[in-house]
N, CA, C and O atoms as a DFTB+ gen file, in Angstrom:
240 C
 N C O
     1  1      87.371      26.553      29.079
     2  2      88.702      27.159      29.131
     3  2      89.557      26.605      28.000
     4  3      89.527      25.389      27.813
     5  1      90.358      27.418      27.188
     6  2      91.405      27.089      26.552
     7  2      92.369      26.279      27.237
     8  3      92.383      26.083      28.453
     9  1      93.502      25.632      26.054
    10  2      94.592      24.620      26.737
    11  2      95.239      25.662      27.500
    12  3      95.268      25.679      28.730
    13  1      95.891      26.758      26.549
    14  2      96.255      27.665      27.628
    15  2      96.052      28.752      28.531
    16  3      96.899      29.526      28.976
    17  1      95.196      28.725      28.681
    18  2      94.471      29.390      30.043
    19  2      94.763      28.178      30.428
    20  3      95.978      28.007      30.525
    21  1      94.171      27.340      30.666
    22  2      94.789      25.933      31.762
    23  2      95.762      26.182      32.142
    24  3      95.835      26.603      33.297
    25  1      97.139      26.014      31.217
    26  2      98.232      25.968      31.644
    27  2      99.000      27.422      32.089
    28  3     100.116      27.603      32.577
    29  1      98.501      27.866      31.915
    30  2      98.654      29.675      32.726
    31  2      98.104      29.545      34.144
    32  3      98.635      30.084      35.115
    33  1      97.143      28.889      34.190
    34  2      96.405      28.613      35.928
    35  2      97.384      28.184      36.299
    36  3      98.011      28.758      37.190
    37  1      97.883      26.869      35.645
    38  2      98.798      25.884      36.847
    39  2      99.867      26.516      36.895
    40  3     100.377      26.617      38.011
    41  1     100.485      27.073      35.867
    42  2     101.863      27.774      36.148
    43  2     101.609      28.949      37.523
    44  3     102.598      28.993      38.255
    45  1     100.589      29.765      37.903
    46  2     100.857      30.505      38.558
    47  2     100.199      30.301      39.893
    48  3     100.345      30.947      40.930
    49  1      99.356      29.143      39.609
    50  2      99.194      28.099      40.865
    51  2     100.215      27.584      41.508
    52  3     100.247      27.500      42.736
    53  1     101.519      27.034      40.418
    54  2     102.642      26.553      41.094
    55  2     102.978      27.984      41.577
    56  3     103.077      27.919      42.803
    57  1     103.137      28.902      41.267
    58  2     104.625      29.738      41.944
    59  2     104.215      29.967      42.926
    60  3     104.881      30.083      43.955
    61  1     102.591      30.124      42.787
    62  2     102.167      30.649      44.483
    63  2     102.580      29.760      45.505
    64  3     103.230      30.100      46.494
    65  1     102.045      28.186      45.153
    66  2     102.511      27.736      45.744
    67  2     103.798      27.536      46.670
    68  3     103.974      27.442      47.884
    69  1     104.664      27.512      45.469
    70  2     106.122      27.708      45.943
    71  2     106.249      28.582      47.126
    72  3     106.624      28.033      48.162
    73  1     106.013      29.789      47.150
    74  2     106.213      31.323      47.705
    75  2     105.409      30.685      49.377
    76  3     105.791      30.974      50.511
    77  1     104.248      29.783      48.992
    78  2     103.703      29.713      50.555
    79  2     104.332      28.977      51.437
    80  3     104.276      28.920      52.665
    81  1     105.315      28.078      50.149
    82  2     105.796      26.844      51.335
    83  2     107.282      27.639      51.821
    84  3     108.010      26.917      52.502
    85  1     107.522      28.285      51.693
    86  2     108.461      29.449      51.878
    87  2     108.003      29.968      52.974
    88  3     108.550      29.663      54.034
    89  1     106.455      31.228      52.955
    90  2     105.955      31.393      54.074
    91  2     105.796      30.553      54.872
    92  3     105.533      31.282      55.829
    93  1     105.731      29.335      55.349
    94  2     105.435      28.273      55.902
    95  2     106.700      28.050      56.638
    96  3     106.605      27.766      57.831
    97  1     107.910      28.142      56.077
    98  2     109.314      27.493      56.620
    99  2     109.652      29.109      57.818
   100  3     110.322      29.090      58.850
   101  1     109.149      29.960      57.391
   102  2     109.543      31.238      57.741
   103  2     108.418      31.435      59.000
   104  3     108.757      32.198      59.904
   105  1     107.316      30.885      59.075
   106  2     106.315      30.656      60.192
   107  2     107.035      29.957      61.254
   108  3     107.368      30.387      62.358
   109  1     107.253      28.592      60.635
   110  2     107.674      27.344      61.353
   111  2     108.789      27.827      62.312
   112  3     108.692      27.786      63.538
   113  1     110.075      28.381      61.485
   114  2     111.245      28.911      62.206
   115  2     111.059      30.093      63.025
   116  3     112.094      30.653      63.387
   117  1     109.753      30.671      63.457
   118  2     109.474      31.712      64.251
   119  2     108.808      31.249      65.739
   120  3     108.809      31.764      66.857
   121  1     108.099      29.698      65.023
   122  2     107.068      29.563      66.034
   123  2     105.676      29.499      66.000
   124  3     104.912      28.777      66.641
   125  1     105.409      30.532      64.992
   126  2     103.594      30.794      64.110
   127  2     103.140      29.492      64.124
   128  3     103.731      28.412      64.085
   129  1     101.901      29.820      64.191
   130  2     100.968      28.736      63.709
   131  2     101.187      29.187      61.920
   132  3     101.536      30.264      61.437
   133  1     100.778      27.724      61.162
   134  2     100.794      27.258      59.940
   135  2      99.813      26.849      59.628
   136  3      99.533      26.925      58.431
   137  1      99.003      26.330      60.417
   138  2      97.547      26.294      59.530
   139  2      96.796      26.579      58.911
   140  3      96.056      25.752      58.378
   141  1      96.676      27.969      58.722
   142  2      96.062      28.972      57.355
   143  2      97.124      28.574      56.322
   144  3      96.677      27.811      55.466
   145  1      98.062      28.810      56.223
   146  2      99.027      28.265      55.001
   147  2      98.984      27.084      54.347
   148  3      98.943      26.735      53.168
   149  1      99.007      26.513      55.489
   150  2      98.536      24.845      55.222
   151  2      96.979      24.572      54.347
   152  3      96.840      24.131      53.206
   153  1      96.288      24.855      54.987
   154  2      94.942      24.851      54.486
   155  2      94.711      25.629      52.948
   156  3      93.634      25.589      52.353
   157  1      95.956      26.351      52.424
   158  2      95.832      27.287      51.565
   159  2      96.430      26.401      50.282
   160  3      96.079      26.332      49.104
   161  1      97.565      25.709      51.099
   162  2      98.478      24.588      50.010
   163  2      97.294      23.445      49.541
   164  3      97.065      22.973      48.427
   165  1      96.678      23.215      50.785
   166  2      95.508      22.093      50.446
   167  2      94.419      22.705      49.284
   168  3      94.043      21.998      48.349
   169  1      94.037      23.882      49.435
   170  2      93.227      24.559      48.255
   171  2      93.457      24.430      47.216
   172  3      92.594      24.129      46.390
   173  1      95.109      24.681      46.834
   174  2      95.591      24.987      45.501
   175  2      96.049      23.326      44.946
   176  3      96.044      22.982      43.764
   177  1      96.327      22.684      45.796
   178  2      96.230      21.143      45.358
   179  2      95.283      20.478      44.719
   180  3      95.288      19.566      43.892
   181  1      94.217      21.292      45.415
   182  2      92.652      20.776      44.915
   183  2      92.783      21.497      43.474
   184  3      92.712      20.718      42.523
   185  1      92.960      22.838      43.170
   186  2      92.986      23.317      42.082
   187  2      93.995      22.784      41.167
   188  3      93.712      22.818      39.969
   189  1      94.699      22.480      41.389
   190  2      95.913      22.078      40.145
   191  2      95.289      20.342      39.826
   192  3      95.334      19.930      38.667
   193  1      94.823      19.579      40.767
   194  2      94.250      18.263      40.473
   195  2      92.715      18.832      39.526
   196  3      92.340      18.452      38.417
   197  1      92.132      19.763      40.379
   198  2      90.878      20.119      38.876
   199  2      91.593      20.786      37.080
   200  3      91.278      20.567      35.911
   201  1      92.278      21.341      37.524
   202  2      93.062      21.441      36.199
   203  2      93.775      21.125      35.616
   204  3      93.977      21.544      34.476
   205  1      94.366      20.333      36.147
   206  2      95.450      19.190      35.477
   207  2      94.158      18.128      34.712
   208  3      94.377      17.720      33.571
   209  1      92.926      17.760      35.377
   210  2      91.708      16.923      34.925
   211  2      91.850      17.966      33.223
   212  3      92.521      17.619      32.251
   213  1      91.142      19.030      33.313
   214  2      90.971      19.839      32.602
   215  2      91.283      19.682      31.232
   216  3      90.736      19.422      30.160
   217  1      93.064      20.112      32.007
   218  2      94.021      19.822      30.723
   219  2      94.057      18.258      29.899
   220  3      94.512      18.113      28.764
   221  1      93.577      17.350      30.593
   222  2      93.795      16.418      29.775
   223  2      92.437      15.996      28.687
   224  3      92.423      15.242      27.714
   225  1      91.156      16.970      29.418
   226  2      90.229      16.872      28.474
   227  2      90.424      17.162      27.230
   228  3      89.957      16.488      26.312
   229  1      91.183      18.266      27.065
   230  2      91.584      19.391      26.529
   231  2      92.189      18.194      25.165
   232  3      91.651      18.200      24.058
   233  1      92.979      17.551      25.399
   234  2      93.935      16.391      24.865
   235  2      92.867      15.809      24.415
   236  3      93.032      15.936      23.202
   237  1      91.808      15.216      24.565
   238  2      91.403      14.216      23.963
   239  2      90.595      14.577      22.305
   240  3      90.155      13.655      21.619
């Protein structure tokens, strides 16, 4: 992968992110279960820690 393709992943890794923990507050204040959401934030954590690795290969 290019530097930026990397940094195009994480940028739209973050927004998703953002948007779930949103869905999440909007679960919470209903009552829903959150655990698919949850488990979804844990995914993309994993992904932004593999590409953040990435990006710094990228650097050397």
């Amino acid at each position: 992968m290019k530097r930026a393709d990397i940094e195009y992943a994480i940028k739209e890794i973050k927004m998703d992110y953002i948007r779930i923990q949103g869905d999440i507050e909007k679960l919470e204040s209903t009552g829903q279960s959150v655990s698919n959401a949850e488990k979804m934030l844990k995914q993309m954590e994993d992904q932004l820690k593999y590409l953040n690795e990435q990006l710094l290969k990228c650097e050397e």
